[in-house]
Biopython code that builds the backbone (N, CA, C, O; Angstrom):
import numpy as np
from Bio.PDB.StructureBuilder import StructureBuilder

atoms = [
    (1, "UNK", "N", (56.198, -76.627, -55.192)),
    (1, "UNK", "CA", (57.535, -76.901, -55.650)),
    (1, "UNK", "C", (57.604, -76.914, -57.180)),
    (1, "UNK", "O", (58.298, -76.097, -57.785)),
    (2, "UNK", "N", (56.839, -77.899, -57.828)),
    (2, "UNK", "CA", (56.740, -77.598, -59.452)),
    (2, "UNK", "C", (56.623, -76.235, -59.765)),
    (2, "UNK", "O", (57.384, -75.748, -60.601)),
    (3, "UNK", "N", (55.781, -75.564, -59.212)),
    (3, "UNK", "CA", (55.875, -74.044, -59.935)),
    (3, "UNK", "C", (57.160, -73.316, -59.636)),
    (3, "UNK", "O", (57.110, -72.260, -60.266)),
    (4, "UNK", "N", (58.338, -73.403, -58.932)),
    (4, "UNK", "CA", (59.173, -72.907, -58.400)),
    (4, "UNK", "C", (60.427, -73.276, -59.875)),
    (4, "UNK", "O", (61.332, -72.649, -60.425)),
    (5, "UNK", "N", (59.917, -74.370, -59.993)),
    (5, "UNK", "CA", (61.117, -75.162, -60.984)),
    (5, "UNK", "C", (61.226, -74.433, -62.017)),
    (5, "UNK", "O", (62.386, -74.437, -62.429)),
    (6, "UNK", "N", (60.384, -73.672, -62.751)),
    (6, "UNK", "CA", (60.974, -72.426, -63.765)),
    (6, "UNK", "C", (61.543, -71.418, -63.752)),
    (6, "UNK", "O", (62.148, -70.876, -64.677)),
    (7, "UNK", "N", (61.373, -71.026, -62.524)),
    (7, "UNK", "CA", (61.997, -69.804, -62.168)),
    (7, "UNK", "C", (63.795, -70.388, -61.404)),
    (7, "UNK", "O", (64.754, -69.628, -61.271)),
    (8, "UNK", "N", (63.778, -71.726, -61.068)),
    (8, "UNK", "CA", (64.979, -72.106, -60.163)),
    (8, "UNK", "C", (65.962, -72.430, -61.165)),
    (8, "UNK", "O", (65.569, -72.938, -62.215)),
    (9, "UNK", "N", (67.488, -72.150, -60.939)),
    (9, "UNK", "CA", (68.537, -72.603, -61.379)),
    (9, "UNK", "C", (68.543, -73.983, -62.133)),
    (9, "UNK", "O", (67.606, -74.768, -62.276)),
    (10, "UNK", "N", (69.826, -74.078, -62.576)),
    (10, "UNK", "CA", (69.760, -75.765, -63.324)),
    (10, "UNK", "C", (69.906, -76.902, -62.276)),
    (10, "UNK", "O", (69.313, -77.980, -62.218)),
    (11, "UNK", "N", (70.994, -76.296, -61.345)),
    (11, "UNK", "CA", (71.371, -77.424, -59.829)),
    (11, "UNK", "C", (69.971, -77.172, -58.853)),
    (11, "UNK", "O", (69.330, -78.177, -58.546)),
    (12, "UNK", "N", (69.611, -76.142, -58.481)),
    (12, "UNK", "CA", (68.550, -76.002, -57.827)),
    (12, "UNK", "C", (66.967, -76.838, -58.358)),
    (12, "UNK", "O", (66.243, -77.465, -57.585)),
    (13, "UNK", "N", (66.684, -76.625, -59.958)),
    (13, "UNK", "CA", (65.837, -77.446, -60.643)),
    (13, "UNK", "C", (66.096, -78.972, -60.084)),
    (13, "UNK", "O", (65.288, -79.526, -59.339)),
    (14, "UNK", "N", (67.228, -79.539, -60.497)),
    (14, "UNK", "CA", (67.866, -81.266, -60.266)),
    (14, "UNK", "C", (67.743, -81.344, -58.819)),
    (14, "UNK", "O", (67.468, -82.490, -58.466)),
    (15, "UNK", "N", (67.852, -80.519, -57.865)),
    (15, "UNK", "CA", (67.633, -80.465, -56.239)),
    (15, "UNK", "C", (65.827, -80.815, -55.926)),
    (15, "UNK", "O", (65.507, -81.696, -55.129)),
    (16, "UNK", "N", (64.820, -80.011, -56.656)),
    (16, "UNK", "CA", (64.135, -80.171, -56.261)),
    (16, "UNK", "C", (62.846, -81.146, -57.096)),
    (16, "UNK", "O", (61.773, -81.539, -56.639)),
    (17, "UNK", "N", (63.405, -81.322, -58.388)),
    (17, "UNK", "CA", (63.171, -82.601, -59.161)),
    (17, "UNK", "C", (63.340, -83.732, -58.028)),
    (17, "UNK", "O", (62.253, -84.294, -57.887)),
    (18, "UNK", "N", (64.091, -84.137, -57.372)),
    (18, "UNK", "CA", (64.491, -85.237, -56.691)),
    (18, "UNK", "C", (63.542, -85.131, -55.711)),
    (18, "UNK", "O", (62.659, -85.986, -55.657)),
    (19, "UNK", "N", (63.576, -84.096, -54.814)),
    (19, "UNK", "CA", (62.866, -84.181, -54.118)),
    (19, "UNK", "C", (61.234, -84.434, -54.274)),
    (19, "UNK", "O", (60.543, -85.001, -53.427)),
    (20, "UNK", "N", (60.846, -83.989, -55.310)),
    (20, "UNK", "CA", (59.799, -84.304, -55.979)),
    (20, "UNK", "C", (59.433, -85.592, -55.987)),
    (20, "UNK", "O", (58.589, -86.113, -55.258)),
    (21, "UNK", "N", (60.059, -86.084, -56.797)),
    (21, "UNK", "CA", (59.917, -87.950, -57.002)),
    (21, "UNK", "C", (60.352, -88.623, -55.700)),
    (21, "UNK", "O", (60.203, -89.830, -55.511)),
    (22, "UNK", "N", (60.919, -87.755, -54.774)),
    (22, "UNK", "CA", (60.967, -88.769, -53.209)),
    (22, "UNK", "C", (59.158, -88.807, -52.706)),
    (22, "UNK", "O", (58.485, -89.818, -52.508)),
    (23, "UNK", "N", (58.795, -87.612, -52.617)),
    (23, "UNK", "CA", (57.570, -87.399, -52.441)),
    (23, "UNK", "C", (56.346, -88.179, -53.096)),
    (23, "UNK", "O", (55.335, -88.670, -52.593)),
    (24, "UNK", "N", (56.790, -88.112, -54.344)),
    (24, "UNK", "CA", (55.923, -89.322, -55.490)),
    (24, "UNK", "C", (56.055, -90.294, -54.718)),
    (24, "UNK", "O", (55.044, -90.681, -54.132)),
    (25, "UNK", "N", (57.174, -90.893, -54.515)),
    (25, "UNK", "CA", (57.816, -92.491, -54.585)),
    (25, "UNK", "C", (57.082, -92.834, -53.184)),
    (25, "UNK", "O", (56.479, -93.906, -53.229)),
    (26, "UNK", "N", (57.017, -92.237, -52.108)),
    (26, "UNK", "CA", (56.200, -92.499, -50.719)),
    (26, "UNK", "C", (54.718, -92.090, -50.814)),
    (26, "UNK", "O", (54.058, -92.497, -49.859)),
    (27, "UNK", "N", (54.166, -91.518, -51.561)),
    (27, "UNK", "CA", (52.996, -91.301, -52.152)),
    (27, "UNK", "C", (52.368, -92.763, -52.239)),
    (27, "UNK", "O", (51.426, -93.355, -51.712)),
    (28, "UNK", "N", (53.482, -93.080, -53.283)),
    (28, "UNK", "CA", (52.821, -94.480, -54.216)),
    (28, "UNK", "C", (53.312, -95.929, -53.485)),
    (28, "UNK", "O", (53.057, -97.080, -53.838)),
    (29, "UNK", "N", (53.952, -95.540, -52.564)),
    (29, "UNK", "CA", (54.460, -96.345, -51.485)),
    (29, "UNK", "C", (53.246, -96.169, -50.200)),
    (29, "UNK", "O", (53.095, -97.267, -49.665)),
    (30, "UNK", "N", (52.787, -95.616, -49.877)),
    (30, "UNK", "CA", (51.571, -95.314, -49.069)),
    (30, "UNK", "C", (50.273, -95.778, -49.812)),
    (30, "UNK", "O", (49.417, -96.161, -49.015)),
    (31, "UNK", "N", (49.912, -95.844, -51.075)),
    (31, "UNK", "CA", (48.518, -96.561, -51.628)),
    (31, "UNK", "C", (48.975, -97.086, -51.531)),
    (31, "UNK", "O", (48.917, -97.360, -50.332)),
    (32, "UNK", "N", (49.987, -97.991, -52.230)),
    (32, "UNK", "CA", (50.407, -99.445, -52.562)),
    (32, "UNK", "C", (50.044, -100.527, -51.276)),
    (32, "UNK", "O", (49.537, -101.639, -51.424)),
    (33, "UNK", "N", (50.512, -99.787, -49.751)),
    (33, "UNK", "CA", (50.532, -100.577, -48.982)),
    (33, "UNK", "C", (48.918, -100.487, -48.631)),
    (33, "UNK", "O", (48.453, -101.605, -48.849)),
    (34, "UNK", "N", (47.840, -99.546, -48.150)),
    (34, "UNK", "CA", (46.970, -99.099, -48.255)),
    (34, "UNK", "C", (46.035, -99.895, -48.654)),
    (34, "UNK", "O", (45.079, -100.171, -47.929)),
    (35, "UNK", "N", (46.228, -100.507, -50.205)),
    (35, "UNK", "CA", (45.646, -101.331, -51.031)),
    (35, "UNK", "C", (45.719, -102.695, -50.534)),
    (35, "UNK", "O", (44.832, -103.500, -50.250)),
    (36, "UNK", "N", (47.186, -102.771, -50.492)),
    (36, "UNK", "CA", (47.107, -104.689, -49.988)),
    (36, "UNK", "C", (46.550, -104.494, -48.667)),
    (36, "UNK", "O", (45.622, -105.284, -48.498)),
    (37, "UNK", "N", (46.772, -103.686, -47.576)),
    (37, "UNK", "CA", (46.342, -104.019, -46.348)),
    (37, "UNK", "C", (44.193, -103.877, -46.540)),
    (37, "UNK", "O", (43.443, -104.778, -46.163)),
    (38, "UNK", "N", (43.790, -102.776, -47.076)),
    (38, "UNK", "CA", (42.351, -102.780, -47.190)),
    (38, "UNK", "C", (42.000, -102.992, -48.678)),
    (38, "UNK", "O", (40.908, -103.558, -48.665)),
    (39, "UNK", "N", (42.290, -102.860, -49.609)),
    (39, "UNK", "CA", (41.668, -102.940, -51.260)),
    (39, "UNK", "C", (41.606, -102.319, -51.602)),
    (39, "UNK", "O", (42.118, -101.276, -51.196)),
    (40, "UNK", "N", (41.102, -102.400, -52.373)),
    (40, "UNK", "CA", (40.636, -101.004, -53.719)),
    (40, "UNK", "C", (39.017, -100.760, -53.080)),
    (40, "UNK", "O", (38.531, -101.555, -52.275)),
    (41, "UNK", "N", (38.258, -99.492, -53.594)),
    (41, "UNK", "CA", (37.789, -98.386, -53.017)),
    (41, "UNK", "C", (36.412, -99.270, -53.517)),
    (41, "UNK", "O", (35.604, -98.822, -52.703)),
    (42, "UNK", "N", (35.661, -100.219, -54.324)),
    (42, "UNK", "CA", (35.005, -100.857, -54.478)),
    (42, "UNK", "C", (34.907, -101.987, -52.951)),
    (42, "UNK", "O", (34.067, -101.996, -52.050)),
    (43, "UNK", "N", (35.964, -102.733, -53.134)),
    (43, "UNK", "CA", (35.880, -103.697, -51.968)),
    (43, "UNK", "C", (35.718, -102.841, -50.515)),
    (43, "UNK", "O", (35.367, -103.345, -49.448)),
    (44, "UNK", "N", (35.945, -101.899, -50.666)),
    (44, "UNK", "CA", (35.951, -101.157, -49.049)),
    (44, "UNK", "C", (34.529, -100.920, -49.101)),
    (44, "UNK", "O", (33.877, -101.362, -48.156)),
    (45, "UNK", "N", (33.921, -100.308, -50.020)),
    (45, "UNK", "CA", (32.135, -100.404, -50.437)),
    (45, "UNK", "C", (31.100, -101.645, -49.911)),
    (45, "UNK", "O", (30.150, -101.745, -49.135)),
    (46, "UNK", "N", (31.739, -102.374, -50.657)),
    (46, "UNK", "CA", (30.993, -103.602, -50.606)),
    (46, "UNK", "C", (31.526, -103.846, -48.911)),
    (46, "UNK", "O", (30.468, -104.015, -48.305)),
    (47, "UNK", "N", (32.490, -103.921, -48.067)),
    (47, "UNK", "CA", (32.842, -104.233, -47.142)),
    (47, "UNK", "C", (31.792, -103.209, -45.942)),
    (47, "UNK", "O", (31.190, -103.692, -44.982)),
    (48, "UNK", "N", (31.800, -102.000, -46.261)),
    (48, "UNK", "CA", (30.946, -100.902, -45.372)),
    (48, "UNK", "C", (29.171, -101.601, -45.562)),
    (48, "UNK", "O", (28.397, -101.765, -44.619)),
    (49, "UNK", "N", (28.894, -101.892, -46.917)),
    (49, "UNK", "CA", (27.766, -102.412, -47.044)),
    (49, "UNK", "C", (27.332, -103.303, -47.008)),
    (49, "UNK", "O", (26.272, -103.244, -47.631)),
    (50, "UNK", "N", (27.590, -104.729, -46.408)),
    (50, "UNK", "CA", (27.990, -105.745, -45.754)),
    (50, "UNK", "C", (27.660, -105.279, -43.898)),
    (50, "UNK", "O", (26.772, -105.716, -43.166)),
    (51, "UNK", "N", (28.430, -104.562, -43.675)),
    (51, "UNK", "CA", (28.100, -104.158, -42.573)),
    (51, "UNK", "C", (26.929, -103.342, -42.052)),
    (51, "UNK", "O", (26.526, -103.638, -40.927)),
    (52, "UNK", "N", (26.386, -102.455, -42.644)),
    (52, "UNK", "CA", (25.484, -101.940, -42.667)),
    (52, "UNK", "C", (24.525, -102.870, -42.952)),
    (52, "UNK", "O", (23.506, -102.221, -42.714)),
    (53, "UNK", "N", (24.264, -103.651, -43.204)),
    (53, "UNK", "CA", (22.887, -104.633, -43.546)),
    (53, "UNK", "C", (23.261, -105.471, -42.602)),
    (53, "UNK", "O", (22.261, -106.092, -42.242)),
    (54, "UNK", "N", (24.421, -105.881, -41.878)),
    (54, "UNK", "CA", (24.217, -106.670, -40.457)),
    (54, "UNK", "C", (23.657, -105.733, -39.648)),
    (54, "UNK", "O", (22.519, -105.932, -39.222)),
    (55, "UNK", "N", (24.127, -104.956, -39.420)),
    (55, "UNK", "CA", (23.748, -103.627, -38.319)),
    (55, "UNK", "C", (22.035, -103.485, -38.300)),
    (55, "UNK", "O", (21.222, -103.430, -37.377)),
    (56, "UNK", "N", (21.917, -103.456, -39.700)),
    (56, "UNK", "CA", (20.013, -103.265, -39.796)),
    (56, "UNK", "C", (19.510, -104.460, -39.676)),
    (56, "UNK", "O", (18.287, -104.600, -39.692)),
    (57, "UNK", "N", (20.240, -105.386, -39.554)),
    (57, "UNK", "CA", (19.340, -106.859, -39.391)),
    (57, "UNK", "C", (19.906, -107.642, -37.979)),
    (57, "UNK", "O", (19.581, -108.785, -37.660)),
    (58, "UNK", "N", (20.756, -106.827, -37.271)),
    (58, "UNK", "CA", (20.575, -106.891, -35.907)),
    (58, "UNK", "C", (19.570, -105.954, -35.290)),
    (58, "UNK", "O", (18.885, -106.431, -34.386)),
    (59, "UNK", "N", (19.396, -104.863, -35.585)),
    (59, "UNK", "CA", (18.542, -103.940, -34.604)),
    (59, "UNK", "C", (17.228, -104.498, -35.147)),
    (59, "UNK", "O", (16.352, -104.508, -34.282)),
    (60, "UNK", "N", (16.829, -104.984, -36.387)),
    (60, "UNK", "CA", (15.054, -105.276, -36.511)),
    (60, "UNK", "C", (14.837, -106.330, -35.775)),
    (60, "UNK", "O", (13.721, -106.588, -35.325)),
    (61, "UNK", "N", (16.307, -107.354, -35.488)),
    (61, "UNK", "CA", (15.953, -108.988, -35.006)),
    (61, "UNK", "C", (15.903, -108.267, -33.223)),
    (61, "UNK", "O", (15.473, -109.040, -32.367)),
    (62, "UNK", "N", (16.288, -107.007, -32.813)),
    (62, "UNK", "CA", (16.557, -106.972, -31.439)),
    (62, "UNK", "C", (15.373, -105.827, -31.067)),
    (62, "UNK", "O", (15.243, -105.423, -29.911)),
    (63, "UNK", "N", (14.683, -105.438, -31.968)),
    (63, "UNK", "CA", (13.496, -104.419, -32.210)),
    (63, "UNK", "C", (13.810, -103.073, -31.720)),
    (63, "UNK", "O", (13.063, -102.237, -31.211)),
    (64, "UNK", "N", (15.369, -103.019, -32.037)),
    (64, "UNK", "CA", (15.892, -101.357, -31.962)),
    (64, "UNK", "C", (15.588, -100.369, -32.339)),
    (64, "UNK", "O", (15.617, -99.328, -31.682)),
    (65, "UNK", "N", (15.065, -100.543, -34.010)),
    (65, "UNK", "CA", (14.777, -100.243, -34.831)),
    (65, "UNK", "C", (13.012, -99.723, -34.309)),
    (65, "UNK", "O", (12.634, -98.605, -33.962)),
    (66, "UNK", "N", (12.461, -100.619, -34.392)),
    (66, "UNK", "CA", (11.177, -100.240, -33.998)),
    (66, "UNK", "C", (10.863, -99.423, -32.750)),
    (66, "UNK", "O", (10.013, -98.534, -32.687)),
    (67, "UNK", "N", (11.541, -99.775, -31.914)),
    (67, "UNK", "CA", (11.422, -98.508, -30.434)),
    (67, "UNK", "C", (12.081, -96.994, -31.016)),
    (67, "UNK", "O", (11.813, -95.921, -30.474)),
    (68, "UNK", "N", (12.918, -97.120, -32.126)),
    (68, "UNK", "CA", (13.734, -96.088, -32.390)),
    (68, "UNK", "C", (12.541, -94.825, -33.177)),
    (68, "UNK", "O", (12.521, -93.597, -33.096)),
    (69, "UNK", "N", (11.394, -96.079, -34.126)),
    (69, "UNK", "CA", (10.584, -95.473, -34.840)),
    (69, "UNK", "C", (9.480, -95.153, -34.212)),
    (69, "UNK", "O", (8.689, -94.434, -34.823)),
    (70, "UNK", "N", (9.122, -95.627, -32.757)),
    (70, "UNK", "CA", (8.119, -95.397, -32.130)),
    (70, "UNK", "C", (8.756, -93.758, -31.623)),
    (70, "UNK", "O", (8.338, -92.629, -31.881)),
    (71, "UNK", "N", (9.361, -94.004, -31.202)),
    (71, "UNK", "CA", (10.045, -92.302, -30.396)),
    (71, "UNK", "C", (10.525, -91.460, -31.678)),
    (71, "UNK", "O", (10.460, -90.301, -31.268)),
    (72, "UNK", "N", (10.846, -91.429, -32.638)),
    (72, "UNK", "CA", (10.322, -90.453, -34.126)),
    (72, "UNK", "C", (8.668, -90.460, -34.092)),
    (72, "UNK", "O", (8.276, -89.516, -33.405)),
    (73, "UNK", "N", (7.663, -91.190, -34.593)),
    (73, "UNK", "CA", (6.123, -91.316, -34.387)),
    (73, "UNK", "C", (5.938, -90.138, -33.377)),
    (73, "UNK", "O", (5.379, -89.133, -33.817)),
    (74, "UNK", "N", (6.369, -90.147, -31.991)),
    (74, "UNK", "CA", (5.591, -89.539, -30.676)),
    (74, "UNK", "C", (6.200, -88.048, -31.310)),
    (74, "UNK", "O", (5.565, -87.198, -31.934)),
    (75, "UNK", "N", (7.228, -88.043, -31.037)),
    (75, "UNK", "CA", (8.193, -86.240, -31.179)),
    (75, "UNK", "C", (6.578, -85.715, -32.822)),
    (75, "UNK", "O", (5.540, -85.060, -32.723)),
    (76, "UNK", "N", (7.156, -86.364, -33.911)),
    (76, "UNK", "CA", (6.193, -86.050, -35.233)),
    (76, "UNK", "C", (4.777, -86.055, -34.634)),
    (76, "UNK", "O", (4.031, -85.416, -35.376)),
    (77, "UNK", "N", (4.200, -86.498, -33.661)),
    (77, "UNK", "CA", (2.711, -86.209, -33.108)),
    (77, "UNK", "C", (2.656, -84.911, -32.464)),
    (77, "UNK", "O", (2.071, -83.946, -32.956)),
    (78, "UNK", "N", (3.458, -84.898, -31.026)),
    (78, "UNK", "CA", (3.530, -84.163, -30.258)),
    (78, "UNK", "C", (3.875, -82.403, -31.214)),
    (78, "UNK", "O", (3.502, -81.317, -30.768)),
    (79, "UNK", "N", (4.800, -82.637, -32.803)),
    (79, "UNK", "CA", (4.785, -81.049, -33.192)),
    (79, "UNK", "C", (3.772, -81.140, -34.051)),
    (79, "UNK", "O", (3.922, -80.435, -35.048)),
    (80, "UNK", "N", (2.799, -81.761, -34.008)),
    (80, "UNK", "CA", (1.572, -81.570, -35.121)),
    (80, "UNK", "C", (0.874, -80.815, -34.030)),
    (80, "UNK", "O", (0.913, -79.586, -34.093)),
    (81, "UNK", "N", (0.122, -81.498, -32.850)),
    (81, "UNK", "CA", (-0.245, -81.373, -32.153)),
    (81, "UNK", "C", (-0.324, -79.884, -31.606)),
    (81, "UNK", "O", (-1.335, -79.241, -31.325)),
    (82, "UNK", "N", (1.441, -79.384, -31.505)),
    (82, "UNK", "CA", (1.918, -78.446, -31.144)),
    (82, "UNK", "C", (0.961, -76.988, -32.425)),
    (82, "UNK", "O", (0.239, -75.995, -32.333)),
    (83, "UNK", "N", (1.589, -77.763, -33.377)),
    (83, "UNK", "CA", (1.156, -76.647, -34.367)),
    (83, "UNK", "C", (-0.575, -76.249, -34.613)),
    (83, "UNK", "O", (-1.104, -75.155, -34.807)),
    (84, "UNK", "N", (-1.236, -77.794, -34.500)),
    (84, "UNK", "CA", (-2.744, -77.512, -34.508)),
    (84, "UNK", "C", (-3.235, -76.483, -33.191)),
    (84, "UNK", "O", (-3.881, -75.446, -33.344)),
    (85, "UNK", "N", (-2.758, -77.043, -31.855)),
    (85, "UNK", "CA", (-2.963, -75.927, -31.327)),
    (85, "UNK", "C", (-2.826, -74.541, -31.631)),
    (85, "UNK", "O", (-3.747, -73.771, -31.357)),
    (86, "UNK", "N", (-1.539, -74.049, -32.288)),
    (86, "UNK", "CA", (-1.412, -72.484, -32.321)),
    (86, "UNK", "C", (-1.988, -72.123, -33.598)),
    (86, "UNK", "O", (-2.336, -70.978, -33.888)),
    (87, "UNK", "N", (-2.113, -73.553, -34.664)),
    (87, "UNK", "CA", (-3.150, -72.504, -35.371)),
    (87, "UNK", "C", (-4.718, -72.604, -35.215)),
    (87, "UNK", "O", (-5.481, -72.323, -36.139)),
    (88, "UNK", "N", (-5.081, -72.972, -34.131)),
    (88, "UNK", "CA", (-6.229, -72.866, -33.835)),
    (88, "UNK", "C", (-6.479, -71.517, -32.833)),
    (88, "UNK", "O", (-7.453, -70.765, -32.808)),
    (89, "UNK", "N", (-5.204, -71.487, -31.991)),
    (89, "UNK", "CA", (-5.165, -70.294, -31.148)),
    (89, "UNK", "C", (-5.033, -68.451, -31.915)),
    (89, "UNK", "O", (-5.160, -67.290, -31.528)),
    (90, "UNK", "N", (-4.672, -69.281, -33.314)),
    (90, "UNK", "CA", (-4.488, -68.167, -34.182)),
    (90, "UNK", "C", (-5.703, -67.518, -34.689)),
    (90, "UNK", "O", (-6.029, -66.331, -34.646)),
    (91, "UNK", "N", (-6.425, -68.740, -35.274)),
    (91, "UNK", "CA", (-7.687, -68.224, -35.623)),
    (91, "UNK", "C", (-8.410, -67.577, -34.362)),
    (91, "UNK", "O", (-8.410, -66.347, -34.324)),
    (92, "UNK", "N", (-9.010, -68.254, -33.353)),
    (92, "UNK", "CA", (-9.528, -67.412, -32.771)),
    (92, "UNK", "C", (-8.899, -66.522, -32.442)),
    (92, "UNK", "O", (-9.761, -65.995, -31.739)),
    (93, "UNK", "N", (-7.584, -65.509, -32.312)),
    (93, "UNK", "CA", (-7.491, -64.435, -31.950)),
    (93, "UNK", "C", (-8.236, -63.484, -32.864)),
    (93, "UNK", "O", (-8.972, -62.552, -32.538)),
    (94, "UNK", "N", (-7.843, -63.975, -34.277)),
    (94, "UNK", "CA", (-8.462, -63.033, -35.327)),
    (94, "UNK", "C", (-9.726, -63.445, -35.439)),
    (94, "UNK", "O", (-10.591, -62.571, -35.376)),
    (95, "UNK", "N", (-9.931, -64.143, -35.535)),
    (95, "UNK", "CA", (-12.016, -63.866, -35.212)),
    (95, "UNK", "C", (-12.685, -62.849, -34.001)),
    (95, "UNK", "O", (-13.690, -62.141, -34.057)),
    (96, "UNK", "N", (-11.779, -63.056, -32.963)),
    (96, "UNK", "CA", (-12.087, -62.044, -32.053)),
    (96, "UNK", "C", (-11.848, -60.740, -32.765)),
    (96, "UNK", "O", (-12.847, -60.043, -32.943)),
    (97, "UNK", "N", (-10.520, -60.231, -33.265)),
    (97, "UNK", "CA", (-10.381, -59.354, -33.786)),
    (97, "UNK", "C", (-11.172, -58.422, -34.990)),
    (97, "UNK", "O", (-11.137, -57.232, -35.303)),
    (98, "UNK", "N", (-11.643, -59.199, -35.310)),
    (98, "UNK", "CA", (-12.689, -58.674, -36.963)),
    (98, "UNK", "C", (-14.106, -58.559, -36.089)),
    (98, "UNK", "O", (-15.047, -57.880, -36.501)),
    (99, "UNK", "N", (-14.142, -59.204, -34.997)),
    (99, "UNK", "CA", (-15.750, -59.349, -34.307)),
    (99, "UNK", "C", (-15.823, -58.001, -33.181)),
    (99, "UNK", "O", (-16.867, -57.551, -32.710)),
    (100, "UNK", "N", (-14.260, -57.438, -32.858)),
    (100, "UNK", "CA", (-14.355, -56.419, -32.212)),
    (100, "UNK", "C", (-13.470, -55.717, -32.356)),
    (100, "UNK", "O", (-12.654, -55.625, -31.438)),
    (101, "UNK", "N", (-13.286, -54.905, -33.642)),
    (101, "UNK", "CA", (-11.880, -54.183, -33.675)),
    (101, "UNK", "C", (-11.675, -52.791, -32.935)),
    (101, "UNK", "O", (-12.450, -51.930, -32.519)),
    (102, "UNK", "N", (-10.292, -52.942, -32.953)),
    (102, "UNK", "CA", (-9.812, -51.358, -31.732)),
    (102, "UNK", "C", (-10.612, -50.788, -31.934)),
    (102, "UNK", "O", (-11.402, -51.098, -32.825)),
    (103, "UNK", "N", (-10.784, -49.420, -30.992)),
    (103, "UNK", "CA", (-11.176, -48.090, -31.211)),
    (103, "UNK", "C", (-10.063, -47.201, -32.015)),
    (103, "UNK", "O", (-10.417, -46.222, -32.672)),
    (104, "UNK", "N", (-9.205, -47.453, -31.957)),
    (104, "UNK", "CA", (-8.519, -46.596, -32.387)),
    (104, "UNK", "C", (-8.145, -46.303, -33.770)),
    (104, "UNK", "O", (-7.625, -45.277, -34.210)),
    (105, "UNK", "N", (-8.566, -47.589, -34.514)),
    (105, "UNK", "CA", (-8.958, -47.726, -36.105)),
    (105, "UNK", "C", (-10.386, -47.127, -36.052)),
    (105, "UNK", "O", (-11.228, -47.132, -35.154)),
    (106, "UNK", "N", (-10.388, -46.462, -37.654)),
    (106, "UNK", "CA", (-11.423, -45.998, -37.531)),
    (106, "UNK", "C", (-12.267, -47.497, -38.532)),
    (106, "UNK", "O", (-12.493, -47.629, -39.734)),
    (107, "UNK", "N", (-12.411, -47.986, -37.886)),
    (107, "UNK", "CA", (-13.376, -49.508, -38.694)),
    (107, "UNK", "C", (-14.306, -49.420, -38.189)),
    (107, "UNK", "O", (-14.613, -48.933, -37.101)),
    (108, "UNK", "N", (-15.202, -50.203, -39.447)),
    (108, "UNK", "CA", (-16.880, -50.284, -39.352)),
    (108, "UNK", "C", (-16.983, -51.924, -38.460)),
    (108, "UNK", "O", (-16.617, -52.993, -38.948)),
    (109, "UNK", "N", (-17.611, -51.725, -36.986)),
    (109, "UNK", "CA", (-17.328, -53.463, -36.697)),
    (109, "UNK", "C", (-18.843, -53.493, -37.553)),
    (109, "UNK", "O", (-19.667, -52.605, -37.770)),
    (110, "UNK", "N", (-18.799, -54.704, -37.862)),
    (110, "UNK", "CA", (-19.756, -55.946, -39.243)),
    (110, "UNK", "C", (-20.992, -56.214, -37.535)),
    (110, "UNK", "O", (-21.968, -56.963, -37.591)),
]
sb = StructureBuilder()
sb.init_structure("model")
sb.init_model(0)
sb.init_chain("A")
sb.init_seg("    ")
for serial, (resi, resn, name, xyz) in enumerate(atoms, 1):
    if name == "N":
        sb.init_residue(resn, " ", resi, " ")
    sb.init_atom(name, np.array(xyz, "f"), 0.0, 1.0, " ", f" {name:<3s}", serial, name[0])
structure = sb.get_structure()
């Protein structure tokens, strides 16, 4: 709408000037209430973080937390595990490989 206002008439400008500042005016009528009903953007902080430190000091007092970290622990074993296997399965393929290469290369087997 502001960008329109240079190019618009003088009655058309005063038409949408107004409308403008209706838009402002419920804008600032929407924080205003916003504010008294929750605060300013600090207190909503401190209010989320407040909560969050009950939340973590219910699950350590109820050992949520710790069953939560035992089942992260197992999954982080189980893909080590995962991976030592295949790179162990890796190496020996290629040890086999250098210990007996194709025929179809012309290589010197060692």
């Amino acid at each position: 709408m502001e960008r329109n206002l240079s190019t618009a008439g003088f009655f058309e400008r005063r038409k949408m000037q107004k409308e403008i500042a209706k838009i402002e005016e419920k804008r600032s009528n929407f924080y205003q209430e916003n504010k008294a009903l929750y605060g300013t953007t600090p207190q909503l902080e401190k209010q989320r973080d407040k909560l969050v430190s009950e939340k973590i000091r219910i699950e350590n007092a109820t050992g949520v937390t710790a069953e939560r970290d035992r089942v992260l622990q197992e999954k982080r074993d189980a893909v080590i595990k995962e991976r030592e296997s295949r790179d162990r399965y890796n190496t020996e393929r290629k040890a086999k490989r250098l210990a007996n290469p194709s025929r179809d290369k012309d290589e010197v087997s060692l």
